[in-house]
C-alpha positions as MATLAB code, in Angstrom:
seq = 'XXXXXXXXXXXXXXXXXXXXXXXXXXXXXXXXXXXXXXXXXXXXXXXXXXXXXXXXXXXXXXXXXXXXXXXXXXXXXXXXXXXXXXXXXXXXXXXXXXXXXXXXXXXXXXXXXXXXXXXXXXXXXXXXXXXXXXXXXXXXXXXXXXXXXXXXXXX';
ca = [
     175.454   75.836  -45.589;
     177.119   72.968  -47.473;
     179.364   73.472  -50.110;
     176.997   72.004  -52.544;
     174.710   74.733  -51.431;
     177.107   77.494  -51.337;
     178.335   76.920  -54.891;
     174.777   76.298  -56.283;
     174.217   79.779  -54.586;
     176.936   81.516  -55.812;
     176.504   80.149  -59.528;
     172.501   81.478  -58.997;
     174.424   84.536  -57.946;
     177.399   85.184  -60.270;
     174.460   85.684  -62.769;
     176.288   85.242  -66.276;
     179.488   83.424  -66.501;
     180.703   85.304  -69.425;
     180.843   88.779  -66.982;
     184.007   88.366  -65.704;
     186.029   85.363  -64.190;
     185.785   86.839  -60.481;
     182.501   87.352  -60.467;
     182.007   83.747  -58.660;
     184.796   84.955  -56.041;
     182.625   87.769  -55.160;
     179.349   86.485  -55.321;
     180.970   83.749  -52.462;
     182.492   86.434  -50.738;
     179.056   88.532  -50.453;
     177.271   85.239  -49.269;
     179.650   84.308  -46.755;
     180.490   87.887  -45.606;
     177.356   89.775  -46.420;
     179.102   93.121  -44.594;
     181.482   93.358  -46.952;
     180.952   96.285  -49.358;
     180.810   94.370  -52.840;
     181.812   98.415  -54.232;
     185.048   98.033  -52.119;
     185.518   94.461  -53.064;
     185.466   94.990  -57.110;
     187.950   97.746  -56.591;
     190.081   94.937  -55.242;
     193.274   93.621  -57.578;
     191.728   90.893  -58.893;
     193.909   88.050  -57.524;
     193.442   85.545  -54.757;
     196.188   87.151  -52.660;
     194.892   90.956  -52.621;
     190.962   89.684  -52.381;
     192.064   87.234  -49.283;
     194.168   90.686  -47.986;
     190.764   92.817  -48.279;
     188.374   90.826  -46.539;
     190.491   89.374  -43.626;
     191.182   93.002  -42.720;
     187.592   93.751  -43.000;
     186.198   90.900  -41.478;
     188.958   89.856  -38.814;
     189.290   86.542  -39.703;
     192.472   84.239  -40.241;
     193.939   84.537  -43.845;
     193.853   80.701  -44.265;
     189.933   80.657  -43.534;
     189.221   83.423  -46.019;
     191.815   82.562  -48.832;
     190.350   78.549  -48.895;
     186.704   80.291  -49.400;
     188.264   82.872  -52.292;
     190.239   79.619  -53.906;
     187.817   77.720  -54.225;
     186.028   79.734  -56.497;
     189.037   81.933  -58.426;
     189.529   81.041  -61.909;
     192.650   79.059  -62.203;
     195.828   81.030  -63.673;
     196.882   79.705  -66.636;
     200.458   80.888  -66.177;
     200.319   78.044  -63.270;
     199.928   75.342  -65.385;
     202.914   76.432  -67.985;
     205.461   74.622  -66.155;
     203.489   71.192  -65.966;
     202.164   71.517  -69.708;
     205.831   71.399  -70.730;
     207.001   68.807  -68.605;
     203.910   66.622  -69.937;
     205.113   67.933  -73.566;
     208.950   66.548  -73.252;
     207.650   63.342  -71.716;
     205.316   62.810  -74.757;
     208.078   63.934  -77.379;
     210.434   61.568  -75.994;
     207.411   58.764  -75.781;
     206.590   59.358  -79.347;
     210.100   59.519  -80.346;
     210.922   55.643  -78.413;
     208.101   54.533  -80.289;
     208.853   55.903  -83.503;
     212.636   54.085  -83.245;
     210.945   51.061  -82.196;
     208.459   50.969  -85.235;
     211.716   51.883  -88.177;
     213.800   49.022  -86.232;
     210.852   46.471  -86.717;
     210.449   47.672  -90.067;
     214.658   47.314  -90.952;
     214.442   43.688  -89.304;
     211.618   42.648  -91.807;
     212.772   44.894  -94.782;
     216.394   42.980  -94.043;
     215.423   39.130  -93.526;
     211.441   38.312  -94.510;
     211.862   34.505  -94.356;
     213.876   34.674  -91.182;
     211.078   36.501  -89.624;
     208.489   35.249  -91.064;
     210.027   31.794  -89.934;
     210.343   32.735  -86.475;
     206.258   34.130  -86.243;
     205.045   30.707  -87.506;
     207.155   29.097  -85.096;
     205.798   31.378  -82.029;
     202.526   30.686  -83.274;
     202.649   27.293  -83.223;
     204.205   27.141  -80.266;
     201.292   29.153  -78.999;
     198.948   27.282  -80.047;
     200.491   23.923  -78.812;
     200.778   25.594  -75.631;
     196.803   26.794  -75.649;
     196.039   22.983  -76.852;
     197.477   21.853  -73.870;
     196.104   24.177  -71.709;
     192.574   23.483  -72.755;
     192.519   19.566  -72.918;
     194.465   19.354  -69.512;
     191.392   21.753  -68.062;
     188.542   19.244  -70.034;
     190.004   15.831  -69.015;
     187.657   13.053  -69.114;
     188.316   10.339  -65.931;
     189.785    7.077  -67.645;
     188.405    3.774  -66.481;
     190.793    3.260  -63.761;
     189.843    6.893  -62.133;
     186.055    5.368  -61.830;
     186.700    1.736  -60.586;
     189.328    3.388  -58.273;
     187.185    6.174  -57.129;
     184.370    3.558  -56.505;
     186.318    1.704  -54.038;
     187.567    4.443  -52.088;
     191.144    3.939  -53.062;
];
């Protein structure tokens, strides 16, 4: 069975999501192990470890092939994700917080010399636009007369 089938099983089989968050886990577990007693199995801790303990004892297979097949449908702890949520958190206070300097320097510079500033935009802009000139006649060049006559004569 492909694991598009098997999960499209298990979610016909889980029933209603809201039941509990293992109920996935053991619907999986029942399909791929139907001699497991599901009883025995919901007495279980509910964790990946003490699930994947259960039914490699009952079934005799490795650990590894039974806890892939209970991870894969566990819900995910959220206590896992606490350690990269506040790593993710310092990076964006310190982001916000370069940003934030950056914005009240720019704002200092033009509260502390407007003409020199503004001076100093016009000339980037027309140096800009000088540049973009150039740019666009170089790329639309017409051939002068001497291009043609020479191009005529093979020269």
């Amino acid at each position: 069975m492909s694991n598009k089938q098997s999960n499209a099983a298990v979610a016909h089989q889980s029933g209603d999501a809201s039941q509990s968050p293992w109920a996935d886990v053991y619907a999986a577990v029942g399909l791929r192990w139907p001699q497991i007693d599901q009883g025995d199995l919901r007495q279980c801790e509910q964790s990946v470890a003490a699930i994947t303990g259960f039914v490699s004892q009952q079934v005799g297979e490795s650990r590894e092939e039974v806890e892939s097949a209970v991870s894969e449908f566990a819900p995910v702890d959220p206590g896992m994700l606490d350690p990269l949520t506040d790593r993710l958190k310092g990076f964006s206070d310190n982001v916000a917080e370069s940003a934030h300097s950056a914005v009240e320097r720019v704002q200092y510079e033009i509260d502390e010399s407007p003409v020199k500033l503004s001076l100093g935009a016009m000339a980037f802009g027309f140096a800009l636009g000088v540049l973009a000139t150039t740019a666009y006649v170089r790329a639309h060049q017409e051939a002068t007369a001497w291009d043609r006559v020479r191009g005529r004569f093979g020269a």
